[in-house]
LUMNUVEX-165632 format. One line per 10 residues: their letters; for each residue x, y, z of N, C-alpha, C. Coordinates in nm, 3 decimals, always signed. Layout:
BEGIN
a) X:Y:Z:X:Y:Z:X:Y:Z ~ ...
//
This chain:
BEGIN
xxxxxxxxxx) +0.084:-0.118:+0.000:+0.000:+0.000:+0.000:+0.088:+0.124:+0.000 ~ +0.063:+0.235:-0.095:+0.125:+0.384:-0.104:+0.092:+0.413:+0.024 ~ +0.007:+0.426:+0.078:-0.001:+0.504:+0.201:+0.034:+0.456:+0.303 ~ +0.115:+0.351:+0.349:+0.155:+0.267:+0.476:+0.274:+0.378:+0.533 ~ +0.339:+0.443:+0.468:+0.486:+0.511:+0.496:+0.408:+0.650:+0.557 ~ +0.284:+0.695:+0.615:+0.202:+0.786:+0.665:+0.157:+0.733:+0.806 ~ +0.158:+0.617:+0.839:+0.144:+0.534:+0.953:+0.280:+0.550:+1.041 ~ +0.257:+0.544:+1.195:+0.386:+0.534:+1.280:+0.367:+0.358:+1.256 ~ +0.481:+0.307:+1.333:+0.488:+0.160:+1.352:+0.422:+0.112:+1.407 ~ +0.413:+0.194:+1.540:+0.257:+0.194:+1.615:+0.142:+0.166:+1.539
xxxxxxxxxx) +0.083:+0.233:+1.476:-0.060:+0.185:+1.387:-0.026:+0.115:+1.276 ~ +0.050:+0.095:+1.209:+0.015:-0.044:+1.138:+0.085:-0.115:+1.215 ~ +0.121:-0.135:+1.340:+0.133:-0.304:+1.400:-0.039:-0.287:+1.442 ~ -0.134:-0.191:+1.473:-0.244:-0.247:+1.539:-0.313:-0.238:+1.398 ~ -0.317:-0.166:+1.250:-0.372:-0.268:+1.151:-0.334:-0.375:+1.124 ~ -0.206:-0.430:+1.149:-0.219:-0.573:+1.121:-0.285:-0.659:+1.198 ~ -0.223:-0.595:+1.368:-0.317:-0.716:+1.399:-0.517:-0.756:+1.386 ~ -0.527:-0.623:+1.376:-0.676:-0.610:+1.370:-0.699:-0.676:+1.197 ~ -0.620:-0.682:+1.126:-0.674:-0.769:+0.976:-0.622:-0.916:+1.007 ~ -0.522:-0.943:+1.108:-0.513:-1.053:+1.125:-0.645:-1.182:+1.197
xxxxxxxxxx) -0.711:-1.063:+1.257:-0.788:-1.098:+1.386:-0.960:-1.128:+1.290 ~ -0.944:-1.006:+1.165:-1.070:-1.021:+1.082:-1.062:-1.116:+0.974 ~ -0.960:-1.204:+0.903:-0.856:-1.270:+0.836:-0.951:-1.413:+0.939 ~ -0.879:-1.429:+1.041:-0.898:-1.575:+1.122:-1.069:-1.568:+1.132 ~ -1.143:-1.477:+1.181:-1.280:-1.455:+1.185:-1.357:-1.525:+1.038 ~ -1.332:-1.457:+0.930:-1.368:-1.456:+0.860:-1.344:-1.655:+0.775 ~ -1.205:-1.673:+0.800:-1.186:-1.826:+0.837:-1.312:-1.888:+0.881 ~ -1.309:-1.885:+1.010:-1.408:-1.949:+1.082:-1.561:-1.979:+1.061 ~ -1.622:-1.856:+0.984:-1.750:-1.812:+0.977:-1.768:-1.921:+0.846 ~ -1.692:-1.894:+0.768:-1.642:-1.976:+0.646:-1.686:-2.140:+0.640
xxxxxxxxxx) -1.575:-2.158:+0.701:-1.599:-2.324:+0.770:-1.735:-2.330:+0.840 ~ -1.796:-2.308:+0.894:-1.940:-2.292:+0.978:-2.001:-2.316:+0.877 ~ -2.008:-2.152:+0.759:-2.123:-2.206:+0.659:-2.105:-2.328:+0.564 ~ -1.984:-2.386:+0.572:-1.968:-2.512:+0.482:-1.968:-2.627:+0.542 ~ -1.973:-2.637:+0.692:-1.913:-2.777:+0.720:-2.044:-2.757:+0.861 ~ -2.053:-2.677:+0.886:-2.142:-2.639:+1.038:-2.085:-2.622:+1.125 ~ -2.125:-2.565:+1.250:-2.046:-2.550:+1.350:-2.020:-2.637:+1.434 ~ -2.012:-2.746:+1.478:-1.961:-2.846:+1.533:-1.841:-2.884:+1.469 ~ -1.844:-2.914:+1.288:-1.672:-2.923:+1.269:-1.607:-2.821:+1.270 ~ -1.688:-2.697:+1.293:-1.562:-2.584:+1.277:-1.507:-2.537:+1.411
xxxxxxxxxx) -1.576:-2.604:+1.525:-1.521:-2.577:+1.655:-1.400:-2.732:+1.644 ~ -1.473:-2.835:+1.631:-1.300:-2.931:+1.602:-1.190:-2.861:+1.540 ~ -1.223:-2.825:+1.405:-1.100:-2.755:+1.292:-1.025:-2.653:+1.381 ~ -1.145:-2.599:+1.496:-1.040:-2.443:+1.517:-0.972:-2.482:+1.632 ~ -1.003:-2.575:+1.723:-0.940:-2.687:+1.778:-0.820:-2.714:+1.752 ~ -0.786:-2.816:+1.640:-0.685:-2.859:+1.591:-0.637:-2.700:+1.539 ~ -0.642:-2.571:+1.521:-0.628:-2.518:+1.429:-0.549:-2.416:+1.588 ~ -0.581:-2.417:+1.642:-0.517:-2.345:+1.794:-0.372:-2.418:+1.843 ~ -0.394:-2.553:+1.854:-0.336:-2.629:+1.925:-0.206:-2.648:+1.816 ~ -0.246:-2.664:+1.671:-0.092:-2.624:+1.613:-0.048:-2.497:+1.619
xxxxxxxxxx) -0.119:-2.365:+1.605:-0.050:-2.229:+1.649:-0.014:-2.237:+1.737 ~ -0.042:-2.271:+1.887:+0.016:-2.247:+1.991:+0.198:-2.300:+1.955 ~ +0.182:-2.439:+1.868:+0.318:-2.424:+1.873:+0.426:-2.357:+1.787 ~ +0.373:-2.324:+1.663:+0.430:-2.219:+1.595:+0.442:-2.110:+1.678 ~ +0.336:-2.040:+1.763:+0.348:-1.933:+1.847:+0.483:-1.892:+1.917 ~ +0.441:-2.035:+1.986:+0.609:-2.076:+2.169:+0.773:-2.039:+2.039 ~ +0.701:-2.138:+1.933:+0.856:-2.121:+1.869:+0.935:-2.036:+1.809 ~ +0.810:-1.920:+1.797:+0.820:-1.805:+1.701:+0.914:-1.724:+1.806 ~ +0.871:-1.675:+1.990:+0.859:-1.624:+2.044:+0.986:-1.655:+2.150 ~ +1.014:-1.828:+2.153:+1.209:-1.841:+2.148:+1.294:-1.805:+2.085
xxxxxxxxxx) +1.237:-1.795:+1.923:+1.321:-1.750:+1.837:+1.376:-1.593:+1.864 ~ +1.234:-1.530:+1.889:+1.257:-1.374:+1.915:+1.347:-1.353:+2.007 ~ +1.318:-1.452:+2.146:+1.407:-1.399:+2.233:+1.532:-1.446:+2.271 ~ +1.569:-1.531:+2.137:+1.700:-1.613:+2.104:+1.713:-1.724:+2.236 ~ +1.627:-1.789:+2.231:+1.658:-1.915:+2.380:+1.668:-2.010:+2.234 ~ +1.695:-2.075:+2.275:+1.736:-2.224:+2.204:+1.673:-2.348:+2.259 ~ +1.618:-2.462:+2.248:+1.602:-2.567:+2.319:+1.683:-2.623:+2.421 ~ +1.633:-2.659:+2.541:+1.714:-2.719:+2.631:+1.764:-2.587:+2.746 ~ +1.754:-2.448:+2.690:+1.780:-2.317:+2.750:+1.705:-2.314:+2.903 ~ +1.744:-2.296:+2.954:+1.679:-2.316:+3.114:+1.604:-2.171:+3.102
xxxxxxxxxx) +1.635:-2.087:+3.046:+1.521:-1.946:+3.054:+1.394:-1.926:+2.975 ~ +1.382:-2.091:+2.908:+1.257:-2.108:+2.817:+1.143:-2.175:+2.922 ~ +1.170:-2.184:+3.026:+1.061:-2.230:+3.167:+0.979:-2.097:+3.148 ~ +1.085:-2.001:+3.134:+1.003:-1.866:+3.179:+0.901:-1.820:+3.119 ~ +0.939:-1.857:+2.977:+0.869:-1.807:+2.844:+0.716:-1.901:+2.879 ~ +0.782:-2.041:+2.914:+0.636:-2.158:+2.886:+0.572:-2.115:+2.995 ~ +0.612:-2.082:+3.150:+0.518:-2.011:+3.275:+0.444:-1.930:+3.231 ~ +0.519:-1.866:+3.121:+0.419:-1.702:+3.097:+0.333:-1.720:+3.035 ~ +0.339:-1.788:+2.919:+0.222:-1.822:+2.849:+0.076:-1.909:+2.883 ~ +0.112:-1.982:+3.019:+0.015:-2.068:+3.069:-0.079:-1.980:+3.132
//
C-alpha cells in the first residue's frame, strides 16, 4: 500500500493485527457455513493447538533461547 509510509509503527502493527484478527474470523464463519459449526469448533481446535506451537517457537526465536535453555521455563510459565 502507497499510504503505509504515513502510519507510525505503532498503527500499522495495530492494523495488522486487527486484519489478522478479521482474516482468522472470517476463516471461521467460512468453515461454519460449509461444514457447520460443530466441525468448525474441532478444525479451530486442531487449528489453535498447532498455532500455539508455531506461536512458543516463534517467540524463542525472538528472544534467542534455544532448546534445552533453562530461561525457556520462563517463556512456557508465561504463556500458561
Amino acid at each position: 500500500m502507497a499510504v503505509l509510509h504515513l502510519l507510525s509503527d505503532a498503527a500499522k502493527l495495530k492494523v495488522l493485527q486487527k486484519l489478522m484478527l478479521y482474516w482468522d474470523g472470517q476463516w471461521y464463519l467460512k468453515v461454519v457455513d460449509r461444514y457447520g459449526l460443530e466441525e468448525a469448533i474441532a478444525l479451530n481446535r486442531r487449528v489453535r493447538t498447532a498455532f500455539g506451537r508455531i506461536e512458543m517457537r516463534t517467540m524463542l526465536q525472538a528472544l534467542r533461547l534455544g532448546k534445552g535453555d533453562a530461561r525457556c521455563e520462563f517463556v512456557i510459565t508465561a504463556a500458561e
